[in-house]
gemmi code that builds the backbone of each chain (N, CA, C; Angstrom):
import gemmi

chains = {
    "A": [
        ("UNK", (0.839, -1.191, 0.000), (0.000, 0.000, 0.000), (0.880, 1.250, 0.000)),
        ("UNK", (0.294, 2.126, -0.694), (1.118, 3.295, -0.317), (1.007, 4.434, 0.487)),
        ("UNK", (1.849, 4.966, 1.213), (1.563, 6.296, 2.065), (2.223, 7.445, 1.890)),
        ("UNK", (1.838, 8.384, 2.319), (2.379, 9.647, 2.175), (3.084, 10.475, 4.035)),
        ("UNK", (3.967, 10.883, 3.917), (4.538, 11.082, 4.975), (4.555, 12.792, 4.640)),
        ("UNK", (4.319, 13.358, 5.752), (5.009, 14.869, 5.962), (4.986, 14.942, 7.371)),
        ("UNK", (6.049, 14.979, 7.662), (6.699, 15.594, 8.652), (6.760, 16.806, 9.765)),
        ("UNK", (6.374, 17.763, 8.602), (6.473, 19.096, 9.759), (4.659, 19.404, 9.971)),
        ("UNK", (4.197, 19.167, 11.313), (3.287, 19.772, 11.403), (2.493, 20.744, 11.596)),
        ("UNK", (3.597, 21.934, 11.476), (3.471, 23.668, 11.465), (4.542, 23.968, 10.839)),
        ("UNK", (4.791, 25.038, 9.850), (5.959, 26.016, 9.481), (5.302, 27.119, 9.493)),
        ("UNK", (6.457, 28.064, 9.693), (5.717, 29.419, 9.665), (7.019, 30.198, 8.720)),
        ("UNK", (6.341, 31.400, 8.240), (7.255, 32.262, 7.533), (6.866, 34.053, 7.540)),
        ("UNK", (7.808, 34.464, 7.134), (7.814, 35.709, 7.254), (7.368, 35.856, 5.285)),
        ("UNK", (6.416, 37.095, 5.417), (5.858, 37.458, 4.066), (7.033, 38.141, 3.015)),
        ("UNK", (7.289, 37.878, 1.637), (8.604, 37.419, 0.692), (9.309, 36.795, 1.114)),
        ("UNK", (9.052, 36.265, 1.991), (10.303, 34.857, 2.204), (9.891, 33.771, 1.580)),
        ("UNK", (10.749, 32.701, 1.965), (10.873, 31.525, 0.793), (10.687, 30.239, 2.078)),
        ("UNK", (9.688, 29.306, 1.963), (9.963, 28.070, 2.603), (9.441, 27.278, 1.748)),
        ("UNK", (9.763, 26.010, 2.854), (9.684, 24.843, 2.068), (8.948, 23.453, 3.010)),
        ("UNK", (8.131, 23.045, 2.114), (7.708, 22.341, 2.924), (7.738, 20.472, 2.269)),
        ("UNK", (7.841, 19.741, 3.306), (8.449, 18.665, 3.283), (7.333, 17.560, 2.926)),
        ("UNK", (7.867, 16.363, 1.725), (6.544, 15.298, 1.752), (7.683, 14.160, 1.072)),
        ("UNK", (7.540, 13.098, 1.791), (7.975, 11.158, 1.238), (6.878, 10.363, 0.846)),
        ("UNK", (7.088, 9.629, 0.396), (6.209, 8.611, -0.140), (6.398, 7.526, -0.277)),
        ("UNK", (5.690, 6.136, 0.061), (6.407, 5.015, -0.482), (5.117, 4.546, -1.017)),
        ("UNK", (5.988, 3.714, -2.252), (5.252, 3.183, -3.227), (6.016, 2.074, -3.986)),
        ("UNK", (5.521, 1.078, -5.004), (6.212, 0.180, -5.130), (5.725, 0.328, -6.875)),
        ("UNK", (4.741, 1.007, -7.432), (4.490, 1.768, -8.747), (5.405, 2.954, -8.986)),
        ("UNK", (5.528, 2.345, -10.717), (6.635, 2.943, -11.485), (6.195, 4.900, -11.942)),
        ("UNK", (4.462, 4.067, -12.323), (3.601, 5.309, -12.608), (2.676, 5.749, -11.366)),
        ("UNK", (2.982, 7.276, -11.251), (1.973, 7.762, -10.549), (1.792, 9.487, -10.803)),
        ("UNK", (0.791, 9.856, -9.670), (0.712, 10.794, -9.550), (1.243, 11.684, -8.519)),
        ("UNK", (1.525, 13.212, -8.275), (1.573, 13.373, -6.702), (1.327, 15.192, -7.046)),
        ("UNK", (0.565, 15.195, -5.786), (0.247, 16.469, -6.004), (0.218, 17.708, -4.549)),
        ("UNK", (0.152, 18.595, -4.607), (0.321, 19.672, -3.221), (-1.189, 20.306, -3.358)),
        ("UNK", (-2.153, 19.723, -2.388), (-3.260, 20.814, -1.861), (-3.446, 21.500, -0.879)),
        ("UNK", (-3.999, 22.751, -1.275), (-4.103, 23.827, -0.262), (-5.599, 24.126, 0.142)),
        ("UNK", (-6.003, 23.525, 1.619), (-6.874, 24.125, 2.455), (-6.794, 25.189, 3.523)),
        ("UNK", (-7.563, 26.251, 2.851), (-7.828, 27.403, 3.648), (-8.748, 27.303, 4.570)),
        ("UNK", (-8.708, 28.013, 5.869), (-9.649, 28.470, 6.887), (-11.164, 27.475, 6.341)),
        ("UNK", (-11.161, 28.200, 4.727), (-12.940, 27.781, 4.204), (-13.096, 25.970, 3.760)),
        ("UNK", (-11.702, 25.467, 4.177), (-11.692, 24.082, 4.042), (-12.003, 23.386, 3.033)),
        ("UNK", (-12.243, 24.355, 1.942), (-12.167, 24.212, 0.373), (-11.112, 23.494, -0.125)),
        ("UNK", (-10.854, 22.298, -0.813), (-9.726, 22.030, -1.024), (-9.061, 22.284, -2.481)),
        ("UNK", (-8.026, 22.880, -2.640), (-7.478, 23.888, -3.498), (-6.573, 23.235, -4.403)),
        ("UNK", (-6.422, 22.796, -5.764), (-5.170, 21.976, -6.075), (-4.093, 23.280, -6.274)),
        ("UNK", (-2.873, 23.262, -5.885), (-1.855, 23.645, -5.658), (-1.184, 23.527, -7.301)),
        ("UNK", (-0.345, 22.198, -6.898), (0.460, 21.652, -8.320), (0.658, 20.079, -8.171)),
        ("UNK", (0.622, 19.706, -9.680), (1.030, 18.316, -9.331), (2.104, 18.279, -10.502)),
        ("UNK", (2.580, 16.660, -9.975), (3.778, 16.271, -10.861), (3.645, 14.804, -11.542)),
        ("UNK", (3.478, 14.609, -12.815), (3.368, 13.309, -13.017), (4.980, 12.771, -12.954)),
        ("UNK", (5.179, 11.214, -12.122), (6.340, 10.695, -12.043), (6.840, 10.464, -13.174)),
        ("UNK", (6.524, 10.399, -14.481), (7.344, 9.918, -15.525), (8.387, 11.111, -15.868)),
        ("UNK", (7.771, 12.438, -15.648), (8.662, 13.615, -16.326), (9.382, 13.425, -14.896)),
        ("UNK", (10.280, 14.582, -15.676), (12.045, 14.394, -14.766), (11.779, 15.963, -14.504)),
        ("UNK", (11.001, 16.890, -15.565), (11.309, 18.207, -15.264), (10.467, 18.559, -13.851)),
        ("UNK", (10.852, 19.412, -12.830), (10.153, 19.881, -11.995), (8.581, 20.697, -11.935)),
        ("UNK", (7.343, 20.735, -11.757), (6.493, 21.418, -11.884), (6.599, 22.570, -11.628)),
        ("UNK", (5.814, 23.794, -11.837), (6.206, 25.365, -11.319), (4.779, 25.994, -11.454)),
        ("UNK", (4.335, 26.317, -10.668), (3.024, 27.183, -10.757), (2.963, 28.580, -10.241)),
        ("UNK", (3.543, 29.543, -11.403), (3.570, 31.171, -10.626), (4.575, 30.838, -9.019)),
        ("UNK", (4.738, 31.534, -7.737), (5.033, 31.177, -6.944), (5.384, 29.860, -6.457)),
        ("UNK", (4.466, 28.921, -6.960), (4.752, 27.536, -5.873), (5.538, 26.485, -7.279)),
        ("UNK", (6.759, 25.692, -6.219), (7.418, 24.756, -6.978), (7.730, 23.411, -6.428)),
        ("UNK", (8.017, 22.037, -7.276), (8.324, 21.383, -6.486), (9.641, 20.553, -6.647)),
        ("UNK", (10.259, 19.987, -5.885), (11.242, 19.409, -5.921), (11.256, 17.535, -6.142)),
        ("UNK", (10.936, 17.157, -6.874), (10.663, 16.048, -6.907), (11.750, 14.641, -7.166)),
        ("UNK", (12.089, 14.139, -6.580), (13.254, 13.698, -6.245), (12.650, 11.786, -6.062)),
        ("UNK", (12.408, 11.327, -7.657), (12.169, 9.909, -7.805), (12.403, 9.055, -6.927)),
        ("UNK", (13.869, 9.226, -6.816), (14.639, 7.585, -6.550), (14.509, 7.656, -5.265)),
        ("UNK", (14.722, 8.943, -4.583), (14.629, 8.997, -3.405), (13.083, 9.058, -2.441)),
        ("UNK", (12.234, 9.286, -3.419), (10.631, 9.106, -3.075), (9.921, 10.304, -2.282)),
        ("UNK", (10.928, 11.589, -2.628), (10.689, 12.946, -1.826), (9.736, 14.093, -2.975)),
        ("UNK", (9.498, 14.527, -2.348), (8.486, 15.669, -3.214), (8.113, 16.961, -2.252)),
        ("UNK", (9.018, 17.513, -2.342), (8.893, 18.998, -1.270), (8.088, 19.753, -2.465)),
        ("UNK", (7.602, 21.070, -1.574), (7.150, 22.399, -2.084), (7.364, 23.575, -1.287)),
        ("UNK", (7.962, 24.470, -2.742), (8.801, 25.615, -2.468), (7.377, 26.456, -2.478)),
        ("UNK", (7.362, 27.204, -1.566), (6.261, 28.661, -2.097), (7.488, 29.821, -1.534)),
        ("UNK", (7.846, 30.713, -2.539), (8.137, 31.708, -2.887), (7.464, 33.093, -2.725)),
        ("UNK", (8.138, 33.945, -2.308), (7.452, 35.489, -2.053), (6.176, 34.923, -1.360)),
        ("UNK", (6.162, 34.370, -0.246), (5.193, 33.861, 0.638), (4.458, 35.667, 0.845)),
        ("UNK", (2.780, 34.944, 0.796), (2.053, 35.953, 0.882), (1.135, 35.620, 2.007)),
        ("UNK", (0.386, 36.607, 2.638), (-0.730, 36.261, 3.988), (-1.535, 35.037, 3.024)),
        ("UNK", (-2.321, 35.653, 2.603), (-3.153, 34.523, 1.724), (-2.551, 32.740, 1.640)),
        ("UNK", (-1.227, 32.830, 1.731), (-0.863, 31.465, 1.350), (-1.168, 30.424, 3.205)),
        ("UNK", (-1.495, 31.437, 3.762), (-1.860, 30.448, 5.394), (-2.645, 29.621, 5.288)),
        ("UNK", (-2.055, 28.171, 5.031), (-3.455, 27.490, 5.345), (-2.895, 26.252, 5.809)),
        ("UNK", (-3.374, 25.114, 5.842), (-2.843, 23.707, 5.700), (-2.637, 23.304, 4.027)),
        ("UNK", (-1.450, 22.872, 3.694), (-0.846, 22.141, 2.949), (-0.709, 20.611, 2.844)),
        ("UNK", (-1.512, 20.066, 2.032), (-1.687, 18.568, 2.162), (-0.719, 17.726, 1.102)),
        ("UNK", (-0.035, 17.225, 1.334), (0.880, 16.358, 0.057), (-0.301, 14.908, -0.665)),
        ("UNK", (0.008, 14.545, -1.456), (-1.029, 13.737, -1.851), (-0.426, 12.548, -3.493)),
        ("UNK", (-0.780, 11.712, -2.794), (-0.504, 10.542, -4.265), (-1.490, 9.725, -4.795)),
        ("UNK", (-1.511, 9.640, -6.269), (-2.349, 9.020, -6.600), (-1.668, 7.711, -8.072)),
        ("UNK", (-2.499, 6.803, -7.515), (-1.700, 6.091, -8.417), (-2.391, 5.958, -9.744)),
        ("UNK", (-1.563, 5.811, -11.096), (-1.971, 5.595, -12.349), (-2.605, 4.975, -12.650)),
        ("UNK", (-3.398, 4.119, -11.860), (-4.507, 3.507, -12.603), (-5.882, 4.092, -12.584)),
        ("UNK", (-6.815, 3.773, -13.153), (-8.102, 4.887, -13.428), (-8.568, 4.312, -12.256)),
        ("UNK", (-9.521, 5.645, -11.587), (-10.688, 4.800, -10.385), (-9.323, 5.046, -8.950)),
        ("UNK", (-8.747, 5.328, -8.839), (-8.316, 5.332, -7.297), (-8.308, 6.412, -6.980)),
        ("UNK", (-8.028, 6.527, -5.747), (-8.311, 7.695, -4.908), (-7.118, 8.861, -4.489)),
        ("UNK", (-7.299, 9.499, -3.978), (-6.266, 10.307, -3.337), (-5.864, 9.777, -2.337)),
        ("UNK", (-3.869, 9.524, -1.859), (-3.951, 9.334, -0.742), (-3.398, 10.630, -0.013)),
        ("UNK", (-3.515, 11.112, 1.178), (-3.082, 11.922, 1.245), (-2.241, 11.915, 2.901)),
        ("UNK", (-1.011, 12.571, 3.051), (-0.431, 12.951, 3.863), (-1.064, 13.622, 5.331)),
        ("UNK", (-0.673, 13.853, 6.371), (-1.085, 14.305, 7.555), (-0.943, 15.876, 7.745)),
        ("UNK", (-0.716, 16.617, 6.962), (-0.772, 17.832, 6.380), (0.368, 19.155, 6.966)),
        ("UNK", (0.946, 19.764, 6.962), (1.358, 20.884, 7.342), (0.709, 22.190, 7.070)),
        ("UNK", (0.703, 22.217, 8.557), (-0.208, 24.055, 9.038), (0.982, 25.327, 8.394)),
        ("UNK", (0.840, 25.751, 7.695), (1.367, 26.743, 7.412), (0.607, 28.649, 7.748)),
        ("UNK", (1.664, 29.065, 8.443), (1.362, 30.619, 9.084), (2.361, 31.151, 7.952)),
        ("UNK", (1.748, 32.262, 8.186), (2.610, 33.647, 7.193), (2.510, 34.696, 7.917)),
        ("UNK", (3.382, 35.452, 8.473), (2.981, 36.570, 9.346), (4.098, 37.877, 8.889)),
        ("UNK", (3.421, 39.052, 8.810), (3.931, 40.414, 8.400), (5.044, 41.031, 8.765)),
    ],
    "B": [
        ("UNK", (-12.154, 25.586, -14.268), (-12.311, 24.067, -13.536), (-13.745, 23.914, -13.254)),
        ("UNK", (-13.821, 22.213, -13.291), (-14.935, 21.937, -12.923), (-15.456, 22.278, -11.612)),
        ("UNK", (-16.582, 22.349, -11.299), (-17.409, 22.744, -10.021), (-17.615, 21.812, -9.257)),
        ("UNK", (-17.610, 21.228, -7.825), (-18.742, 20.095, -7.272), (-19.144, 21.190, -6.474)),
        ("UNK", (-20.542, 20.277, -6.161), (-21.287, 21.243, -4.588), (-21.643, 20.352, -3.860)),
        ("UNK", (-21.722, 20.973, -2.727), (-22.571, 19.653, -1.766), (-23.490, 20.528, -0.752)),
        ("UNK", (-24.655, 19.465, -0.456), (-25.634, 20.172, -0.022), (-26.104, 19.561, 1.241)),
        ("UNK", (-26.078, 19.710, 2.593), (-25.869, 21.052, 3.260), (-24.990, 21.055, 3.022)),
        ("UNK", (-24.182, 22.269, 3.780), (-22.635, 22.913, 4.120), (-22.875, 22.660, 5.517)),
        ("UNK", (-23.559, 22.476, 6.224), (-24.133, 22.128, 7.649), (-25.224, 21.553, 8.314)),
        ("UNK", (-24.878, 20.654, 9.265), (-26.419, 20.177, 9.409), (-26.113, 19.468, 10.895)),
        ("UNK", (-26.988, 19.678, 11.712), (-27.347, 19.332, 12.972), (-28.244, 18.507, 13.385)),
        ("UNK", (-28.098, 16.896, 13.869), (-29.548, 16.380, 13.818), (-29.515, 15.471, 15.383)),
        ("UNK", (-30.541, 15.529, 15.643), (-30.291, 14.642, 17.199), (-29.580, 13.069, 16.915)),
        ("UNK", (-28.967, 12.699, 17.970), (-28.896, 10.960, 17.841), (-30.284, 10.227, 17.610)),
        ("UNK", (-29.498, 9.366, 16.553), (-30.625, 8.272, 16.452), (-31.167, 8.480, 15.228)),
        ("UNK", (-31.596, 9.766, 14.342), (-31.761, 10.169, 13.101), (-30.795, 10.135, 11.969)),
        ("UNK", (-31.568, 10.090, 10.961), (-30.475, 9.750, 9.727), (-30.338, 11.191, 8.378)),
        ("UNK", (-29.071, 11.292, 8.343), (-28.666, 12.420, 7.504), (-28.455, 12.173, 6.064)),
        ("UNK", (-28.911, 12.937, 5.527), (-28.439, 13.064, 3.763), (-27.703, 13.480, 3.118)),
        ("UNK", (-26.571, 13.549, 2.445), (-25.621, 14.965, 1.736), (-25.341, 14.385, 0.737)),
        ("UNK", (-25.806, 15.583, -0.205), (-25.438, 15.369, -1.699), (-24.691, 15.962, -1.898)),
        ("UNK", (-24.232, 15.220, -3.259), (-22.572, 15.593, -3.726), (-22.862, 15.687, -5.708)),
        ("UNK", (-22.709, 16.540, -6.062), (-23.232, 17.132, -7.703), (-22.150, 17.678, -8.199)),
        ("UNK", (-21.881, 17.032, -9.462), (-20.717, 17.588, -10.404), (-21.902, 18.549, -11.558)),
        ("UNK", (-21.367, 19.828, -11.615), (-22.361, 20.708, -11.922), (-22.049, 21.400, -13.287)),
        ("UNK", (-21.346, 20.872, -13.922), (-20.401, 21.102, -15.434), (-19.414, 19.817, -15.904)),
        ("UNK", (-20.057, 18.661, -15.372), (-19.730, 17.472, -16.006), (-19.879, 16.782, -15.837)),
        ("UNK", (-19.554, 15.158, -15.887), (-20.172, 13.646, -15.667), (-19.294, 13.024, -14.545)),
        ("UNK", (-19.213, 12.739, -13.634), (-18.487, 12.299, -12.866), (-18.636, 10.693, -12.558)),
        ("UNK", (-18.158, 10.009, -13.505), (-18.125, 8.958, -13.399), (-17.840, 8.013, -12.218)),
        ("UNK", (-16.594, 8.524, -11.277), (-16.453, 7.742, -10.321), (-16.348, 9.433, -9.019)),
        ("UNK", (-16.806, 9.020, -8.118), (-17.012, 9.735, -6.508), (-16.163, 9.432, -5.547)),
        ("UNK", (-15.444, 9.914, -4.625), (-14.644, 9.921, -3.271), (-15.632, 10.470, -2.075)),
        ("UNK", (-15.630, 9.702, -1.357), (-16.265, 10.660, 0.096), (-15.104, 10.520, 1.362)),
        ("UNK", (-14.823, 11.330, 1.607), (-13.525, 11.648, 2.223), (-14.582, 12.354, 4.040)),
        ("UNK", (-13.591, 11.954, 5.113), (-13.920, 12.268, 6.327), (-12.659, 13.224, 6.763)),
        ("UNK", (-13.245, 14.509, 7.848), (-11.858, 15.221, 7.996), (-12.075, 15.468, 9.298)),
        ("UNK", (-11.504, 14.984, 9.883), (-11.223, 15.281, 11.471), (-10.893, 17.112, 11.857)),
        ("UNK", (-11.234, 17.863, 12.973), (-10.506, 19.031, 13.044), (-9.013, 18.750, 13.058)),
        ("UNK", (-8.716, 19.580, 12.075), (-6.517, 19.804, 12.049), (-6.066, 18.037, 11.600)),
        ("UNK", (-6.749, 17.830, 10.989), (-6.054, 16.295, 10.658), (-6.381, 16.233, 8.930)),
        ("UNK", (-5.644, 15.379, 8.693), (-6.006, 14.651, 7.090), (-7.513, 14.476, 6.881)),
        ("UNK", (-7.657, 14.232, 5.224), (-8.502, 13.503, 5.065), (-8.378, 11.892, 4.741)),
        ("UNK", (-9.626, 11.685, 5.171), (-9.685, 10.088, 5.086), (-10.620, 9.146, 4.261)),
        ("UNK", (-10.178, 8.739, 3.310), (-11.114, 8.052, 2.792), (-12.043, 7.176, 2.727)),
        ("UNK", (-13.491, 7.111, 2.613), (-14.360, 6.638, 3.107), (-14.513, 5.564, 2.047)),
        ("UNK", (-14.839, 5.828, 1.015), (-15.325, 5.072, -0.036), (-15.169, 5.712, -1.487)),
        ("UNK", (-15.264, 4.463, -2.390), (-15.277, 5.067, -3.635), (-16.495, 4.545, -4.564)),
        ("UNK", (-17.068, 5.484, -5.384), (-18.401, 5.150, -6.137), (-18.590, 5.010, -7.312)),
        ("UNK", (-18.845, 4.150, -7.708), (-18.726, 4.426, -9.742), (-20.673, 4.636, -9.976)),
        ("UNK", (-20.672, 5.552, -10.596), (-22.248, 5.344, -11.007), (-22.697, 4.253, -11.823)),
        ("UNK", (-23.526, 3.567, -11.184), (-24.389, 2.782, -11.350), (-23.944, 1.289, -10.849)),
        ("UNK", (-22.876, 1.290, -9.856), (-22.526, 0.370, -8.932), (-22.118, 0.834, -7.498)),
        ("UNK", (-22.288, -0.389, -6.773), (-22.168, -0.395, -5.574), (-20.849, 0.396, -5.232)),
        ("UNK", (-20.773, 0.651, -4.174), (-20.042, 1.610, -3.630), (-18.446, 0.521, -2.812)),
        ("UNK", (-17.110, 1.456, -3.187), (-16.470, 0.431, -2.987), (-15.901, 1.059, -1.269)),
        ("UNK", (-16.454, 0.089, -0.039), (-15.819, 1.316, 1.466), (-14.255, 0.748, 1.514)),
        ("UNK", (-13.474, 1.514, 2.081), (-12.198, 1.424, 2.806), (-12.100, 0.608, 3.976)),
        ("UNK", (-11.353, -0.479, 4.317), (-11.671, -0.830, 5.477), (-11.233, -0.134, 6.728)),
        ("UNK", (-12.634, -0.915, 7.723), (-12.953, 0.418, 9.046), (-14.357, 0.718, 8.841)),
        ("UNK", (-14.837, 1.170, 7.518), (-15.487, 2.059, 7.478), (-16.970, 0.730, 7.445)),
        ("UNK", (-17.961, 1.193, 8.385), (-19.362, 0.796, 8.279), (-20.332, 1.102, 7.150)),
        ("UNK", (-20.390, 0.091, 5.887), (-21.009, 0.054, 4.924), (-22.496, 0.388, 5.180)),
        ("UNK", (-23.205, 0.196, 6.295), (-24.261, 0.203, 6.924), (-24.494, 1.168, 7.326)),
        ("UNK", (-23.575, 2.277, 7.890), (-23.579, 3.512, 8.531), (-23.694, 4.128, 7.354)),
        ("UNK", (-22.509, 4.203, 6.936), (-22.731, 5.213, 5.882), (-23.018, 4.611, 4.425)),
        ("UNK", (-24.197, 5.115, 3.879), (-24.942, 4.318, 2.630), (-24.535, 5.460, 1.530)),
        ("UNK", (-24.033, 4.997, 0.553), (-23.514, 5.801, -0.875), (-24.171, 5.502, -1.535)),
        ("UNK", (-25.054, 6.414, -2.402), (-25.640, 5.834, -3.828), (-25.215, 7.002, -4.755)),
        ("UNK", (-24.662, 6.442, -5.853), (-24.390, 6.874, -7.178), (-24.939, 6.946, -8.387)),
        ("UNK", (-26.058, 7.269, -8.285), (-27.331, 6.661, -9.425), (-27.596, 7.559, -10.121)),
        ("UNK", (-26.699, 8.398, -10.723), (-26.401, 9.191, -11.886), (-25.021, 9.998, -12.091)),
        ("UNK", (-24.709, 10.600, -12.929), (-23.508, 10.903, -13.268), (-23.103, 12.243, -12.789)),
        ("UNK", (-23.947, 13.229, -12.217), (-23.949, 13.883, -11.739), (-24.241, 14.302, -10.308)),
        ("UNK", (-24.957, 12.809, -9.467), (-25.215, 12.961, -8.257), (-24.887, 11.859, -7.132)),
        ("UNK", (-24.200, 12.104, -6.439), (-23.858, 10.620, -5.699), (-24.488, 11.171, -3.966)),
        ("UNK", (-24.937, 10.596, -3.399), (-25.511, 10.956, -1.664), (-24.986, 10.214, -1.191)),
        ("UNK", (-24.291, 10.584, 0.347), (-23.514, 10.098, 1.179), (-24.663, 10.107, 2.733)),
        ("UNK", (-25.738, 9.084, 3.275), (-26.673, 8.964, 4.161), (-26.159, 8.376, 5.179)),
        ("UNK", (-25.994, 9.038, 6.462), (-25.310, 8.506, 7.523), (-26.554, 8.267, 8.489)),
        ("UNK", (-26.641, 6.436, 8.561), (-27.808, 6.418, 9.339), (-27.521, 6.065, 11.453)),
        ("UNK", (-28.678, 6.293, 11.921), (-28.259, 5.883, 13.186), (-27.233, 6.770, 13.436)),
        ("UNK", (-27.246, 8.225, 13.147), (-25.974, 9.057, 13.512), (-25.876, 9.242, 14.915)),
        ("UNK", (-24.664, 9.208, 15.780), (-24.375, 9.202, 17.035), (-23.451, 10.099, 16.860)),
        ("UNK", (-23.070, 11.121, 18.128), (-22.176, 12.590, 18.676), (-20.644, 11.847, 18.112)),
        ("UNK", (-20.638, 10.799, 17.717), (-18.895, 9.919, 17.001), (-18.832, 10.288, 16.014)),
        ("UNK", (-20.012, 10.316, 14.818), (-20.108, 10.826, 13.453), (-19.814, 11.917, 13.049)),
        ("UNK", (-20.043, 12.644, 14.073), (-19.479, 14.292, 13.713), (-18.588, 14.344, 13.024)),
        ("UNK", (-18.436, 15.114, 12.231), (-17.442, 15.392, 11.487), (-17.535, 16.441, 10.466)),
        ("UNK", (-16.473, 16.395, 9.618), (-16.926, 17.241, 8.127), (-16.290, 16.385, 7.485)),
        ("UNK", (-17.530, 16.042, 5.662), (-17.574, 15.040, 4.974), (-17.225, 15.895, 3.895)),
        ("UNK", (-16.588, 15.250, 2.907), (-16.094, 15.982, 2.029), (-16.027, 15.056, 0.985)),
        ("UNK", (-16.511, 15.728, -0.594), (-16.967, 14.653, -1.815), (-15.874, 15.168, -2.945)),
        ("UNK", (-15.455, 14.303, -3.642), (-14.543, 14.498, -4.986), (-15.220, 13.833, -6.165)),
        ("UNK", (-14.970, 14.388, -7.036), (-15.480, 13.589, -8.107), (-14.256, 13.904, -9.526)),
        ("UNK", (-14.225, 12.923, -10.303), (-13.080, 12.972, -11.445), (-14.268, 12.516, -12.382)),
        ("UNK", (-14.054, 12.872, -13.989), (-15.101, 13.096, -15.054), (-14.125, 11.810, -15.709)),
        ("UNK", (-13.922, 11.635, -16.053), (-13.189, 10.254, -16.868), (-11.652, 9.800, -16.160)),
        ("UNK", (-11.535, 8.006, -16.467), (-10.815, 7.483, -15.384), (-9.570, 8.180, -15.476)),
        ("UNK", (-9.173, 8.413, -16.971), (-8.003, 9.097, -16.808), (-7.569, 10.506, -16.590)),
        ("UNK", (-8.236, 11.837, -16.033), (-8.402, 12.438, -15.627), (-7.643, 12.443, -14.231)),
        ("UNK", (-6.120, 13.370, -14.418), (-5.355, 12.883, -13.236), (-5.569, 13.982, -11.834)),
        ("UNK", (-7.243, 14.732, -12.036), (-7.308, 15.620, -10.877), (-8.818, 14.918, -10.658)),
        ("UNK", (-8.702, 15.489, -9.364), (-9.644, 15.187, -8.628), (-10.769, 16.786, -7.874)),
        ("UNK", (-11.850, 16.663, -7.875), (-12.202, 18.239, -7.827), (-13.462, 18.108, -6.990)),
        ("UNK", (-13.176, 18.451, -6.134), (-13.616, 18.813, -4.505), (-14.520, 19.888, -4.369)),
        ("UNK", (-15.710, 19.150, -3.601), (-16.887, 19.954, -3.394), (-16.117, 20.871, -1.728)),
        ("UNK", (-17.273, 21.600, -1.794), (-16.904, 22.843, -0.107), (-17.109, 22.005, 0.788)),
        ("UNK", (-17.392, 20.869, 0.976), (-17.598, 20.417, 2.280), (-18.692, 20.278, 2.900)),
        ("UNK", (-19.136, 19.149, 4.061), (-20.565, 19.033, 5.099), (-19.818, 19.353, 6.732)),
        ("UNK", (-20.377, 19.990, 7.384), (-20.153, 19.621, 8.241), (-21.286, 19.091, 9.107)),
        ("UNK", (-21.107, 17.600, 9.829), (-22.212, 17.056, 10.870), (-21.918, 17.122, 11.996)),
        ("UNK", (-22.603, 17.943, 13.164), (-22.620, 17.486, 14.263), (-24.107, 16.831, 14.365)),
        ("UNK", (-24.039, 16.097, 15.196), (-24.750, 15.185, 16.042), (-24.732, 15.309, 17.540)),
        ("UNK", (-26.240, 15.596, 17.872), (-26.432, 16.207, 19.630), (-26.797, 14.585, 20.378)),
    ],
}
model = gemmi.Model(1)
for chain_id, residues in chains.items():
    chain = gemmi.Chain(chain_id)
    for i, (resn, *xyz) in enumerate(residues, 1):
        res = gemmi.Residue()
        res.name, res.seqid = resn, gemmi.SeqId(i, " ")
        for name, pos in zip(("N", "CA", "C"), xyz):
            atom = gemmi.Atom()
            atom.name, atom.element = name, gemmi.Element(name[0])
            atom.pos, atom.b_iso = gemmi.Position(*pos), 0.0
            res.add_atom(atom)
        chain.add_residue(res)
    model.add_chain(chain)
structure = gemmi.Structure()
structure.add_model(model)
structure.setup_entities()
């Protein structure tokens, strides 16, 4: 089965600063998915960015990036010029390539942004 | 992006009564459904998965009996939590993806249940 690990269960940052937030995975599929969602306060859940495992190039969405690191089964996300707005919980999340499955998702990191 | 909604956004019902929440893809066909459970400050958790016009597939843990899924169109799947007890509380949360290969998943606002 596979799981998703994150680690930090709060980061906080100062607004234009740069953090990073941490996600592992184990899996025993060649193909998958993995992706970064963002729930706000309104518990809306927000897709962020994802990365399909076959490409090698990194994803990039305006501000947010990720570091995706195959062999080693890591998949951080950079958010850049951190803004108030970006406070929320950050959920890491995998999904595997076959049609019909689900999201699995990580134990989430609380992310603060403060002025 | 596609839309889901779900209907309530809240709902309060004594023990012992049984709750309804619908879950509607509202600009497309949503072939297969997620109903996801979210604890305060925790993950979500997956409850079950639904293909329209079959039975509902639960996660184990989860009480097939408690919580009844029907998927009986392409646009509407209900998540009925019967015999709800002050444990059920929660906030329920529905996904739906429009074809299998479709590698996002797109998330209604959420239920929240308490139970008195």
């Amino acid at each position: 089965a596979q799981t998703v690990t994150q680690s930090q269960p709060e980061m906080s940052v100062q607004e234009a600063e740069t953090v990073t937030l941490s996600c592992t995975y184990d899996t025993s599929e060649s193909d998958y998915y993995l992706f970064w969602y963002k729930q706000p306060p309104s518990r809306q859940m927000i897709l962020v960015i994802r990365q399909e495992a076959y490409k090698q190039q990194n994803a990039t969405e305006n501000r947010f990036s990720v570091n995706f690191q195959k062999a080693a089964k890591s998949f951080s996300l950079k958010i850049s010029d951190s803004q108030l707005g970006d406070a929320a919980m950050y959920f890491c999340a995998y999904r595997s390539y076959q049609a019909g499955t689900a999201l699995i998702f990580g134990k989430g990191t609380t992310l603060s942004v403060s002025s | 992006g596609a839309v889901v909604s779900q209907h309530p956004s809240w709902v309060i019902c004594k023990s012992g009564t049984s709750v309804k929440i619908e879950c509607r893809s509202l600009d497309f066909q949503a072939t297969t459904m997620f109903w996801y459970r979210q604890f305060p400050k925790q993950s979500l958790m997956l409850m079950a998965t639904s293909n329209e016009g079959s039975k509902a597939t639960y996660e184990q843990g989860v009480e097939k009996d408690k919580f009844l899924i029907n998927h009986a169109s392409l646009t509407l799947s209900t998540l009925t939590v019967t015999s709800a007890h002050p444990e059920d509380s929660s906030f329920y949360i529905c996904s739906a993806r429009d074809t299998p290969s479709l590698n996002e998943q797109f998330f209604g606002p959420g239920t929240r249940l308490t139970v008195l």
